[in-house]
N, C-alpha and C positions, 0 to 999 in steps of 0.2 A: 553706586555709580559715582564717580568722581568727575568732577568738573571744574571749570576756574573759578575761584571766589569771587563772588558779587556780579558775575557776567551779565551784562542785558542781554534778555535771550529775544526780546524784539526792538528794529532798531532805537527806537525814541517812545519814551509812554507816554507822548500826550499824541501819540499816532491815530490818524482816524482808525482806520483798520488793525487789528489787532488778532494773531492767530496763534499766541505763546502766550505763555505768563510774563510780566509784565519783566519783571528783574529777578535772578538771582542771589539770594543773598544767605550768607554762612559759608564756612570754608566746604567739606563737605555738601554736595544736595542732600540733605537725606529728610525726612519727618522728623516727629516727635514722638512722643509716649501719649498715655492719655490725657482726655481732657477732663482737666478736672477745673471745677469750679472754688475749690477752698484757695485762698492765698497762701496757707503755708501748708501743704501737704506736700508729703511725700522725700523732705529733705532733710539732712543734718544740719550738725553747726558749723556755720562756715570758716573756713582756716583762718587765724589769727586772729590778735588783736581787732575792734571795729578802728577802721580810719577817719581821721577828720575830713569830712566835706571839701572839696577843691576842686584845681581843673583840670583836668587829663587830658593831653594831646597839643599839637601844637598849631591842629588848621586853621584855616580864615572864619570855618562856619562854625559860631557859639550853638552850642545846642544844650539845651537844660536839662539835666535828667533831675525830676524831685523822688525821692525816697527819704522813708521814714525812719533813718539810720539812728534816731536817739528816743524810738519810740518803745513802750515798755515789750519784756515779754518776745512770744514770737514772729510778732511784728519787726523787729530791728536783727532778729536773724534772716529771716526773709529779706531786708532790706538791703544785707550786708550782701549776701548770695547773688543777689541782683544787681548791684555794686560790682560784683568780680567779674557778672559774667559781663557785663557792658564793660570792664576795662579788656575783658578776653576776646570778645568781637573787636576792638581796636588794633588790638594787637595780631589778629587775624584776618584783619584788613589790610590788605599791601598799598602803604602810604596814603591813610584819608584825610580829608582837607577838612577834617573837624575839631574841634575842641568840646570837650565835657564840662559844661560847668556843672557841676554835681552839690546840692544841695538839700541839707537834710528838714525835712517838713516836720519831724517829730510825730507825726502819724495824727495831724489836729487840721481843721480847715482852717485856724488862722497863720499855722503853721506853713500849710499850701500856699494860701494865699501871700504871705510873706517871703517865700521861696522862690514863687514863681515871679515876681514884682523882682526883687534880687536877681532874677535870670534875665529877665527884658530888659531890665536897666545895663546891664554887663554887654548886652547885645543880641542873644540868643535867638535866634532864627525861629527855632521851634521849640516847643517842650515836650518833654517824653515823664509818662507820670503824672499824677499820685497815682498811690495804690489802692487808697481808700473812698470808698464812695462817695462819702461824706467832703473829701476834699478835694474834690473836681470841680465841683460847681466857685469855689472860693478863689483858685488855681485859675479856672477857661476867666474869669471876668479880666484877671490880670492880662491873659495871653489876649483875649478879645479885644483890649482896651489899644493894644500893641498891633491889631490885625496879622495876630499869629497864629498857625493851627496848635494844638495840642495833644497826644498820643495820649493816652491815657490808661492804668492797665486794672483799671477797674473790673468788674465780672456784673457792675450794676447797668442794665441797660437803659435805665430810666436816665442815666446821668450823661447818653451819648449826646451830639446836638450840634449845631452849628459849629464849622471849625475844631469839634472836640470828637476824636476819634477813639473807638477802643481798640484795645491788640489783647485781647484776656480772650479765655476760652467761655463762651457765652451758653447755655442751653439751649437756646433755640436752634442752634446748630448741631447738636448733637439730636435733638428731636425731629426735627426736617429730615436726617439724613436718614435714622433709623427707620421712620415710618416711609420714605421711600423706599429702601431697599426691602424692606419687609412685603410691600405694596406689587414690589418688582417680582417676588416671589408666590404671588398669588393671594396674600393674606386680603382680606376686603372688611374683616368685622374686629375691632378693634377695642379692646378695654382699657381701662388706665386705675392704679391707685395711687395716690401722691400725697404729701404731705402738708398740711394746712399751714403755710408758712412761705415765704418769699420764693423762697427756689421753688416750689412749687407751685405758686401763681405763673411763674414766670415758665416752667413745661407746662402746663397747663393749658393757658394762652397757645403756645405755640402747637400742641399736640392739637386744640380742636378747629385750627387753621390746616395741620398738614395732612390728617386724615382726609376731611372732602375734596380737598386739591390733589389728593393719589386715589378718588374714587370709593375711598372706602366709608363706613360709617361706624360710629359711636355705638357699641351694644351698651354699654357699663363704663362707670363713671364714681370715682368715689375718692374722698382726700380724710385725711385722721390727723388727729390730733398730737397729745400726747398716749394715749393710748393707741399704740398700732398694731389691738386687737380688733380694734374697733369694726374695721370696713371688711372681716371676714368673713360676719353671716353676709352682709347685704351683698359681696361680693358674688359669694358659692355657686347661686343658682345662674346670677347673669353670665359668668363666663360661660356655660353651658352652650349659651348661642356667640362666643367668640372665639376666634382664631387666634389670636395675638390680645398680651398683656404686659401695657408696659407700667415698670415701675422703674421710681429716679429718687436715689436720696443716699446718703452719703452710706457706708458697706456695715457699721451698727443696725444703722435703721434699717436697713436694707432685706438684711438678715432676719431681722424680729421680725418685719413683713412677711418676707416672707415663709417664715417658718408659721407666725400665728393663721395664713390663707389655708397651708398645710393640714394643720392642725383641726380647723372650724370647715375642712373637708371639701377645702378647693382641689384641684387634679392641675394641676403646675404640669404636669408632662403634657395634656392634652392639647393646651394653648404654646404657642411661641411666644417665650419672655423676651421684650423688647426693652433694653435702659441705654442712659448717658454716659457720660464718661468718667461719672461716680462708681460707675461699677469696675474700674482697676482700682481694688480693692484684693489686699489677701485673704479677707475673712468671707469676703464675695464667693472669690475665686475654691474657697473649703468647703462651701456652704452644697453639699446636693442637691439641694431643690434649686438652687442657683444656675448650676450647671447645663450648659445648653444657653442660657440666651445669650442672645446679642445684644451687644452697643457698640455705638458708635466713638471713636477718640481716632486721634492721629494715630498713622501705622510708629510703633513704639521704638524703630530703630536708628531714629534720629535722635531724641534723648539720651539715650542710649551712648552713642558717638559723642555727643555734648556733654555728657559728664564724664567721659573718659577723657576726654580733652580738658574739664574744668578740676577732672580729680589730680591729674599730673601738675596743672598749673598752680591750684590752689591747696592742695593735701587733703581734699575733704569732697564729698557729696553737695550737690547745688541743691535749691528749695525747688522743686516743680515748678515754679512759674518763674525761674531766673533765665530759661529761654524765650520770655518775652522782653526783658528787656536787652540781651543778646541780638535779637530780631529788630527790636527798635532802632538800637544803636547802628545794626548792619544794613538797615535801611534807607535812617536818615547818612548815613554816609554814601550808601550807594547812590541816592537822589543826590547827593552833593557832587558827585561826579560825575554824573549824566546828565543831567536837567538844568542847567545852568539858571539863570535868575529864577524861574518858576519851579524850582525843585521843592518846595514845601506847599505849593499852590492846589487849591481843594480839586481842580484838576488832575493835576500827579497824581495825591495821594488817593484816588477814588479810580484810578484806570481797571477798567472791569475785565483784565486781563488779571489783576493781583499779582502777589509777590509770594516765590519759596524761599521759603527760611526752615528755620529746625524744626516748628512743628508741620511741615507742610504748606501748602498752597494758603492763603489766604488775601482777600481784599476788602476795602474798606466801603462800605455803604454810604451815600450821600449821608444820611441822618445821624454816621457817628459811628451804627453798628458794625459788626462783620461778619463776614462769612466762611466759615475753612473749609477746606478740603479733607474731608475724616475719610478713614476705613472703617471697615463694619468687623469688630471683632467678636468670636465666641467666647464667654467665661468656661474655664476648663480646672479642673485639679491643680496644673501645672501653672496658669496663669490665662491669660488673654490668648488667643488665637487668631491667627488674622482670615476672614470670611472672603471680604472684598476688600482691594484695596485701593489706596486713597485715589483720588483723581491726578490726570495729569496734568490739565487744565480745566476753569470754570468754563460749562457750557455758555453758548450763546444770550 
């Protein structure tokens, strides 16, 4: 479906009453691909030369984007990628009243924090960025000290907070959605295996909050180390009284799980396998015992469009998370033309209508976090399959 770029689809979002998504933004409506939580999957190297740090655009409102453009490795590819697609939302924007000041963090919190001090001082309204978790916290002091929000495209959610908002694909989100939709389907008994490790704390947490809130209960419960043969005897017997099993960890581990549950004489057909958006994955997608569950990620034909748009402009493939900072850039411009002085105000950016952009619906949580609008996709031979698809607006 085609639409006008950047449209407010209600009139004003600091509107008491609200019955649409808050703003429009990206040339294209369309979603995204999945959600994935690595910073650099899923992309190539990006077309040319890396550019030196500067300011792109010619509007009244400074906006900071920090990236880690001289940071080792595939940090400063990812950086570059994210670089283009924020100059291709510009240029896909009809006439915004913004300026980029784009400056490179080096992928260090003093680095952040020095960047973003450099942006406030230039003028910068708001900041979009870091990438790194590590350099948020170094980054928001400088934007706080200025009474400015900042975007931030972290995947760490510990590091949301006051005025510091994230736009990354979070697992709580992809957990919430899965275990309602599963919930929607009848499932009530629910097992989990996950990995002893951050991203695993972090489903974890949110799995044994979304289960009792959709009615259902915990049979089995079990997280592994390095060895992820580990949880297949204790697992065997408790699925027996579960419906649904959800497992989350990047399509290696993924796999070794699931093949060693297989193996140590778990029945993977009998339960419904339930993951994140780790699971677009091609070794996922190969894998038979894999086959049949669902996760949750953006419906994938927005990405899709976004790098067919960034492949012509640029000659190359974007990194997977270069449609977040695409969306940032499409946004803070959109707030700059609709919202007049309160366009970055923790009001605007939290209207519980949210905003479409290329991955889909999403909006910002008082506390920093967010929440998107996912599809529920099937892993298949062929790839992701779409089950349900994304919302069209956030419920009440």
């Amino acid at each position: 479906m085609m639409v006008a770029p950047f449209t407010p689809k209600s009139p004003r979002i600091g509107a008491t009453r609200r019955s649409a998504v808050g703003l429009i933004l990206g040339a294209p409506l369309v979603a995204g691909c999945a959600g994935m939580q690595s910073p650099f999957s899923g992309g190539e190297q990006p077309a040319g030369p890396q550019q030196q740090p500067s300011a792109v655009g010619s509007g009244q409102v400074k906006v900071g984007l920090l990236l880690p453009l001289s940071a080792p490795g595939n940090a400063a590819v990812a950086a570059q990628s994210m670089r283009n697609a924020a100059e291709l939302a510009l240029a896909e924007f009809q006439n915004p009243n913004i300026q980029l000041l784009i400056k490179d963090d080096s992928g260090t919190a003093q680095g952040a924090q020095q960047s973003a001090q450099q942006a406030v001082d230039e003028g910068a309204e708001i900041i979009l960025g870091p990438l790194f978790a590590q350099s948020v916290p170094a980054a928001a002091q400088a934007a706080r000290n200025r009474g400015i929000s900042m975007i931030a495209f972290s995947t760490d959610s510990s590091v949301a907070g006051r005025g510091v908002y994230l736009l990354s694909f979070l697992p709580e989100s992809d957990v919430n959605r899965i275990v309602e939709y599963a919930a929607g389907t009848g499932k009530r008994s629910f097992a989990a295996v996950l990995p002893e490790n951050a991203y695993g704390n972090v489903v974890e947490a949110a799995f044994k909050q979304a289960v009792p809130r959709r009615g259902g209960r915990i049979a089995a419960f079990e997280k592994y180390g390095a060895d992820r043969t580990q949880p297949a005897a204790a697992i065997g017997q408790a699925l027996a009284s579960a419906d649904s099993l959800l497992l989350a960890d990047d399509g290696d581990s993924l796999v070794s799980v699931a093949d060693a549950l297989v193996a140590g004489g778990a029945d993977l057909k009998r339960v419904q396998l339930l993951g994140t958006g780790l699971w677009d994955n091609p070794r996922v997608f190969a894998n038979v015992n894999l086959r049949g569950g669902l996760y949750a990620a953006p419906d994938p034909s927005g990405f899709r469009s976004f790098s067919q748009r960034y492949r012509a402009k640029y000659g190359g493939d974007p990194v997977r998370t270069a449609t977040l900072a695409y969306d940032g850039v499409a946004l803070v411009a959109a707030l700059a033309r609709t919202q007049g002085g309160q366009r970055f105000s923790p009001e605007v950016l939290t209207n519980p209508s949210g905003f479409a952009g290329i991955d889909g619906l999403f909006r910002f949580r008082s506390d920093g976090t967010n929440e998107r609008g996912l599809a529920v996709m099937r892993a298949a031979a062929g790839g992701g399959q779409i089950v349900a698809g994304s919302p069209k607006s956030f419920g009440a």
